[in-house]
C-alpha positions in Angstrom: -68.2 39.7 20.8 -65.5 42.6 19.5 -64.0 41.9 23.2 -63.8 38.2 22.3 -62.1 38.6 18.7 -60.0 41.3 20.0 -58.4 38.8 22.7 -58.1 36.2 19.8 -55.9 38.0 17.7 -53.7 39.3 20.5 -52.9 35.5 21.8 -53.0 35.0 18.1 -49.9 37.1 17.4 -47.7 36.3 20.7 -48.1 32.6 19.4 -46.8 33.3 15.8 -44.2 36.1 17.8 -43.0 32.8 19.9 -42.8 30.8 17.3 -40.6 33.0 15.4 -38.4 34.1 18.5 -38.0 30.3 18.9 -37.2 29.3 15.3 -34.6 32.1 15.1 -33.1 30.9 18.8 -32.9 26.9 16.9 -31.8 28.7 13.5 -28.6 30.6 14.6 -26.6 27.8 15.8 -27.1 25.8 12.2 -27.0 29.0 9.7 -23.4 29.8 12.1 -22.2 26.0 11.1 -23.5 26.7 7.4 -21.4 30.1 6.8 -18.4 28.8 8.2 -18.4 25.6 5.8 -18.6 28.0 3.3 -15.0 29.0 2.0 -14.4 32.6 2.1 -14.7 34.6 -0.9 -11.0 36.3 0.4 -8.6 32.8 -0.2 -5.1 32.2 -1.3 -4.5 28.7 -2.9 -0.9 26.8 -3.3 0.4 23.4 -4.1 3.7 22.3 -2.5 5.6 19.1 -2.6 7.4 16.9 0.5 9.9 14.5 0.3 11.5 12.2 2.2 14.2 9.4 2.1 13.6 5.9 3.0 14.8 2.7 3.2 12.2 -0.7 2.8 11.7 -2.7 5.9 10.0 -5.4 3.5 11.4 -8.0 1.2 8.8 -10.2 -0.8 10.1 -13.1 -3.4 9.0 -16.2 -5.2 10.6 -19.4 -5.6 9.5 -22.9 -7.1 10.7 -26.2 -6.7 10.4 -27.8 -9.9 10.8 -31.8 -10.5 10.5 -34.2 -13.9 9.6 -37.6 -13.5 7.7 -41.0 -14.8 5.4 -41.2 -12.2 3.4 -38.9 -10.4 3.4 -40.4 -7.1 7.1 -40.3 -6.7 7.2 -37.2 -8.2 5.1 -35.8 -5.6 7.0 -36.9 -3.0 10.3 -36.1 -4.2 8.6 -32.3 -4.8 7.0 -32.7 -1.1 10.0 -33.8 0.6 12.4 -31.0 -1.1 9.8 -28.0 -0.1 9.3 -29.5 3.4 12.8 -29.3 3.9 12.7 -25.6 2.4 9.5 -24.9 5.2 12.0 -26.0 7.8 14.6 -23.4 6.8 12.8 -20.7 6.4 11.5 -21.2 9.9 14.9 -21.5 11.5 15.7 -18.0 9.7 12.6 -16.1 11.5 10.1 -16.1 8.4 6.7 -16.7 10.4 4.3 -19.0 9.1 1.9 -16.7 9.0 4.4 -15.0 6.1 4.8 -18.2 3.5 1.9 -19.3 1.2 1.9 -21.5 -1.3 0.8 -19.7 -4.5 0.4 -22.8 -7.3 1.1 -26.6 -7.2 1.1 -27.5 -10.5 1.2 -31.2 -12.3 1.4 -31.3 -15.9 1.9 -34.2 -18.4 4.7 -33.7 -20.8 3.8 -35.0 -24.3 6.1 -36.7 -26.7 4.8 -36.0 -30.2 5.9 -38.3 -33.2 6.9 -37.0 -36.3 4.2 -38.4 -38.4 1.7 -35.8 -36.5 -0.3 -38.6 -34.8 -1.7 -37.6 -31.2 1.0 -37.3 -28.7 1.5 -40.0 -25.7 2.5 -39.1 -22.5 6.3 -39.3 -21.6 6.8 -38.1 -18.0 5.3 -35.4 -15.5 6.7 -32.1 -14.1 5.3 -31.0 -10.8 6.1 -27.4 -10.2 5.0 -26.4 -6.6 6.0 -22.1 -6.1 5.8 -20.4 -2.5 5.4 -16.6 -1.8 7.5 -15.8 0.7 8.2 -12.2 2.9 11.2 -11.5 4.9 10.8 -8.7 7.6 14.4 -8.7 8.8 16.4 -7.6 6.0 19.9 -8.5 7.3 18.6 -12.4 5.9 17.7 -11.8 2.8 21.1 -13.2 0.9 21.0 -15.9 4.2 17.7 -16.8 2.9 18.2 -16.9 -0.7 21.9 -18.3 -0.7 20.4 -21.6 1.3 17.5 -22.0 -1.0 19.3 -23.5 -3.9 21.2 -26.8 -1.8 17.5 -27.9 -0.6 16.1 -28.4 -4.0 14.9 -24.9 -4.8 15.7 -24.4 -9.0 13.9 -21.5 -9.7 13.8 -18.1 -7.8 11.2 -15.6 -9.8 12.4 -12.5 -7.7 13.2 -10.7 -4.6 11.2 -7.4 -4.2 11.9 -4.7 -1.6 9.2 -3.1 -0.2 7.7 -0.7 2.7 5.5 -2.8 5.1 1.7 -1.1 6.2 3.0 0.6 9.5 6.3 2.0 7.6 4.6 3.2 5.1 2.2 5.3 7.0 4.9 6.2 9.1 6.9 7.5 6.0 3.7 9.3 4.5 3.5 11.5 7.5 7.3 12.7 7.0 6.1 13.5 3.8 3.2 15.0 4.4 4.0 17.2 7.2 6.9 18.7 5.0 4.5 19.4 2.3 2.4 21.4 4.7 5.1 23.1 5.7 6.3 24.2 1.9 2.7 25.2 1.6 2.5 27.7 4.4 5.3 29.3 4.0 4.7 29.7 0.1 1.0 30.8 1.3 2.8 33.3 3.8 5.1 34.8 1.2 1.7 34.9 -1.4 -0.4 36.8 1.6 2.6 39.0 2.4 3.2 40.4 -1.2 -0.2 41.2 -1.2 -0.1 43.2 2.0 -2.7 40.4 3.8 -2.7 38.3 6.5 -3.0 34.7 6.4 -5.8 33.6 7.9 -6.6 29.6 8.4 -7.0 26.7 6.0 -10.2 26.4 4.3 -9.2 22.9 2.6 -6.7 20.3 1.8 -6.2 17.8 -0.9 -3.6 15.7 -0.9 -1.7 12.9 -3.8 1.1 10.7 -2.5 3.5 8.5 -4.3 5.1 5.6 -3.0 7.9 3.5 -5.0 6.3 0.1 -6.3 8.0 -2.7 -5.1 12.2 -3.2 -6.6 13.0 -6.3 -8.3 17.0 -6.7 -7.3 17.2 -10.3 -7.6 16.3 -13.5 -9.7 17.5 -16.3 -11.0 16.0 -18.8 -13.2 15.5 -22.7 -13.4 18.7 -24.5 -13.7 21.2 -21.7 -12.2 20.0 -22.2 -8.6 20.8 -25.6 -8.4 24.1 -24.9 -9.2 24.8 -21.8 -7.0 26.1 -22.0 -3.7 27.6 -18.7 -3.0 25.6 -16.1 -1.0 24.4 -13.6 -3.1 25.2 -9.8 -2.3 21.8 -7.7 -2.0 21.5 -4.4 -1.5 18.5 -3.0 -0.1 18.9 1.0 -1.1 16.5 3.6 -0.5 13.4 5.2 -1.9 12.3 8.7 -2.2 8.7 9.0 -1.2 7.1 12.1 -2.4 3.6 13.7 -1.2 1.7 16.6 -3.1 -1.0 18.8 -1.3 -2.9 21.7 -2.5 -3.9 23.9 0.2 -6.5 27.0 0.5 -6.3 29.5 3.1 -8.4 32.6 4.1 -6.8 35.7 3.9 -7.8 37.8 7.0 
């Protein structure tokens, strides 16, 4: 009987030694992963600023075609007839289909009110039909605008300059990598006038700022249908800034 218990306690403790030798072999790998997400309790933290200089790729503007009248029907295809012929022409200047859309077609009753303050009676319609509109080659924009006017257009709300999605990343990353840049070497010059070496980032935070969109252009109802000489535009530039904040270990 002693022989018995005496061979159950020695399995017993090389099972609870194997388990231990096991859960310390699993352990290591995920307590490793654990201390180095942890930031270092040595660290040197800096905020830097990149910039760089830009020019938009985009153009974005509004326009209406706007049109008074007794009755709606010919109204509507007066309106019609005008924007289709401005559809046309912005085709024939490279402005994809895919880049127009029609924003508000609007038909409202104008009222006539008599003096004695009895209810107003209707005297005549306006139809006011407006278009969104985004030119990608910038070398059309006056082009564009200039040959708006002769096909009907009256009002022109603005013409807004831009970055497009893929420029705009693309310009972030010039930013960005000189931001990192200014950071390292103000973290270096930290690290080195306190006789350490600087080790490797620990963590990044990052706030960019892009320009909103430049309103260089508009022209209101009535002027338009008068103008026929080419606007000048100029597109400019933008400064597009990035701010990160940095932390790095010291070694």
């Amino acid at each position: 009987m002693n022989e018995a218990k005496l061979w159950f306690w020695i399995l017993l403790d090389a099972m609870i030694a194997a388990i231990v030798i096991f859960g310390v072999i699993l352990g290591l790998p995920v307590l490793g992963q654990y201390g180095r997400s942890l930031a270092p309790a040595r660290t040197v933290t800096v905020s830097a600023q990149g910039k760089t200089t830009a020019t938009p790729d985009l153009a974005e503007f509004t326009f209406s075609v706007v049109t008074q009248g007794q009755n709606p029907q010919a109204l509507s295809d007066n309106n019609n007839t005008k924007m289709n012929s401005v559809m046309q022409f912005l085709g024939q200047q490279g402005i994809a289909s895919s880049d127009i859309q029609t924003v508000s077609y609007d038909l409202q009753p104008n009222y006539q009110y008599p003096q004695n303050g009895v209810q107003g009676v209707i005297n005549g319609y306006t139809l006011t039909q407006s278009v969104q509109a985004k030119i990608r080659d910038l070398t059309k924009v006056a082009s564009v605008i200039g040959g708006l006017a002769p096909l009907g257009v009256n009002q022109i709300g603005s013409v807004d300059f831009t970055f497009s999605n893929e420029s705009q990343v693309q310009v972030l990353a010039v930013a960005r990598a000189d931001a990192l840049a200014n950071a390292q070497k103000e973290a270096a010059q930290m690290a080195a006038a306190a006789g350490e070496p600087l080790g490797a980032v620990v963590n990044v935070t990052e706030n960019n700022y892009v320009p909103a969109p430049r309103t260089m252009y508009a022209m209101a109802a009535g002027t338009a249908a008068n103008s026929s000489v080419t606007p000048t535009i100029q597109v400019g530039s933008e400064d597009v800034t990035d701010m990160v904040t940095v932390t790095y270990a010291l070694q």
